[in-house]
C-alpha positions in Angstrom: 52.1 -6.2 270.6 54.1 -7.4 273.9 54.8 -5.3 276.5 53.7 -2.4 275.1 50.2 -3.3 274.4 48.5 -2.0 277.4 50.3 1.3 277.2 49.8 4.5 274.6 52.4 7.0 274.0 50.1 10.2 274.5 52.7 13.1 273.7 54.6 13.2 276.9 53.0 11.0 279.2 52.5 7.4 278.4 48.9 6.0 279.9 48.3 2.7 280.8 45.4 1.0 278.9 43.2 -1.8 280.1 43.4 -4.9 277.9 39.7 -4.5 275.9 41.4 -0.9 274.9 44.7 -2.4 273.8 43.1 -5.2 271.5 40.9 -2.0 270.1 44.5 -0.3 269.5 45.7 -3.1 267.9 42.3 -3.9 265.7 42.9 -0.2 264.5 46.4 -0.8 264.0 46.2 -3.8 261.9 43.1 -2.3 260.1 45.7 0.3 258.9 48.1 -1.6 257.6 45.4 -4.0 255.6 44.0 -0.8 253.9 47.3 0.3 252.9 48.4 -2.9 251.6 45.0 -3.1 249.8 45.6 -0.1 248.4 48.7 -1.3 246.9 47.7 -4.4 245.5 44.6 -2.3 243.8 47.2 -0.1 242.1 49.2 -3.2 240.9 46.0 -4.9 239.6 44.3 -2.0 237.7 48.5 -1.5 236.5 47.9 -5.3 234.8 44.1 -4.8 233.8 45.2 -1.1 232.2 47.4 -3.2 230.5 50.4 -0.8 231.5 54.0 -2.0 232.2 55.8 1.1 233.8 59.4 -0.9 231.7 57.9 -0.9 228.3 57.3 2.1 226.3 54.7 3.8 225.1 53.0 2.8 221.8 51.8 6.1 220.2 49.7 4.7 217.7 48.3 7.0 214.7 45.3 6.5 212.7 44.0 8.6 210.3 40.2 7.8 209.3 37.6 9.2 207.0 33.9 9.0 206.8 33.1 5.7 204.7 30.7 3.0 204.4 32.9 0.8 206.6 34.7 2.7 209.0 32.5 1.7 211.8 34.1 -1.8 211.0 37.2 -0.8 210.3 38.2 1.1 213.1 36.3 -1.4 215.8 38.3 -4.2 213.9 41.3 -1.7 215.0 40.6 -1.5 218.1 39.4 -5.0 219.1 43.3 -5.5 217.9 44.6 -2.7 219.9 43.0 -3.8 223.4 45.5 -6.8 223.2 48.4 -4.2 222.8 50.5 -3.6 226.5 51.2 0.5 227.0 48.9 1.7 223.9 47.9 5.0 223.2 45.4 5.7 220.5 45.6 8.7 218.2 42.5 9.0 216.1 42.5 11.9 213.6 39.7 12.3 210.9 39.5 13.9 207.9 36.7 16.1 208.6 36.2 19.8 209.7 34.9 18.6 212.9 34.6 15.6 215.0 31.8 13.1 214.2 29.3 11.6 216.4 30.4 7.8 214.9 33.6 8.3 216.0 33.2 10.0 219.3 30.9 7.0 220.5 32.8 4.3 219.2 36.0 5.6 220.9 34.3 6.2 224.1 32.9 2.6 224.3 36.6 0.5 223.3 38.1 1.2 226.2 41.3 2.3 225.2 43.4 5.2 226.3 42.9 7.7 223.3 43.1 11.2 221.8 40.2 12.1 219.1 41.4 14.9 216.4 40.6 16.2 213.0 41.4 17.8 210.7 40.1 18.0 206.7 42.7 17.4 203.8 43.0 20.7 201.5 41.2 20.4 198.4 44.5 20.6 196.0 45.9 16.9 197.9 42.6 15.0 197.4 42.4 12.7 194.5 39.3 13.3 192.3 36.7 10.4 191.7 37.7 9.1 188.7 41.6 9.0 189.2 43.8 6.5 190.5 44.2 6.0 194.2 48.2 6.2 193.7 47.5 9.7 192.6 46.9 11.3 195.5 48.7 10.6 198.9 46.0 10.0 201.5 46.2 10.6 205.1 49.2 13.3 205.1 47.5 16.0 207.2 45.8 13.7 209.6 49.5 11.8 210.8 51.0 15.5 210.4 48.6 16.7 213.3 49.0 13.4 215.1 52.6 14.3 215.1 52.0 17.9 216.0 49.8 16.5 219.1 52.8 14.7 220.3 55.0 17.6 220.2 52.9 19.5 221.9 52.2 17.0 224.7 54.4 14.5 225.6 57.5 16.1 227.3 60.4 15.7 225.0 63.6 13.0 226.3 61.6 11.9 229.6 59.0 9.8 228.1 60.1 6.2 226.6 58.0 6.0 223.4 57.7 5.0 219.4 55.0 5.9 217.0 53.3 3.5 214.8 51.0 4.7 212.0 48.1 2.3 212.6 45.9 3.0 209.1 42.6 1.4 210.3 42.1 -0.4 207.1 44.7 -2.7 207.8 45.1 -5.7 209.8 47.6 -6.2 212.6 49.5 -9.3 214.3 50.3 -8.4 217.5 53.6 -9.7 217.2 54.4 -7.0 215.5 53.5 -4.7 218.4 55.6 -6.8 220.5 58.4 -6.2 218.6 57.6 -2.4 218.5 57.9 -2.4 222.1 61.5 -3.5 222.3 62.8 -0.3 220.6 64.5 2.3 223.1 63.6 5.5 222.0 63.0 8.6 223.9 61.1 11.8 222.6 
């Protein structure tokens, strides 16, 4: 501040300040713009550790899951994949009458941006225990309600996204991801 540092507008009057009250002015003055750019740069840094870039689209990942031996593994195996992936947003549905415990807790603690549903496959589509695997289709009701959620939640033509069908006994390169992100598509 020049000239103006030793006096303050005060509404119609200005009032002449002595130099100790004009540094003070100008401490607060500066204070406020550091917090504000502070603020910005906190925004831009949890915007790279969130792993979100505002030009990419969203990744609406589906998994369907089931309660098995190794679905702990599976789906942290999953995950540990998915952390790596810009703009992600889980979609976790089980095949279960209600949400487990496992899965709640593990979903809590990966850090990703999720949504945690269920719902159980009818008794006429699952495969009995001595057939085939190719049977049966597995996994129908759980993507069919991860598709419903979107519908019913994401506003249709304003948000830039693609859905994947992540099955979490699968392994991913996330090159494929990368390329998943270059697709334009609007809901």
């Amino acid at each position: 501040m020049t000239a103006n540092a030793y006096t303050q507008d005060n509404g119609s009057k200005d009032q002449i300040l002595s130099p100790r009250e004009a540094r003070i002015q100008e401490q607060k003055l500066l204070e406020k713009e550091l917090q504000a750019k502070l603020k910005e740069l906190e925004k831009k840094v949890a915007l790279q550790k969130s792993g979100w870039d505002p030009k990419l689209p969203i990744i609406f990942a589906i998994t369907p899951t089931y309660r098995r031996f190794l679905q702990k593994a599976e789906l942290t195996r999953t995950a540990q994949t998915l952390k790596h992936v810009k703009n992600l947003y889980w979609i976790v549905v089980e095949d279960s009458h209600q949400k487990t415990n496992l899965v709640k807790r593990l979903l809590s603690h990966f850090g990703l941006k999720y949504t945690h549903l269920n719902v159980r496959t009818p008794v006429e589509m699952r495969r009995g225990r001595n057939k085939p695997r190719w049977t049966k289709s597995r996994g129908v009701e759980q993507r069919n309600l991860g598709l419903q959620w979107l519908h019913d939640n994401i506003k249709a033509n304003e948000t830039k996204g693609v859905v994947y069908f992540a099955d979490d006994d699968n392994t991913y390169d996330l090159r494929l991801f990368e390329e998943v992100s270059l697709m334009n598509a609007y809901f």
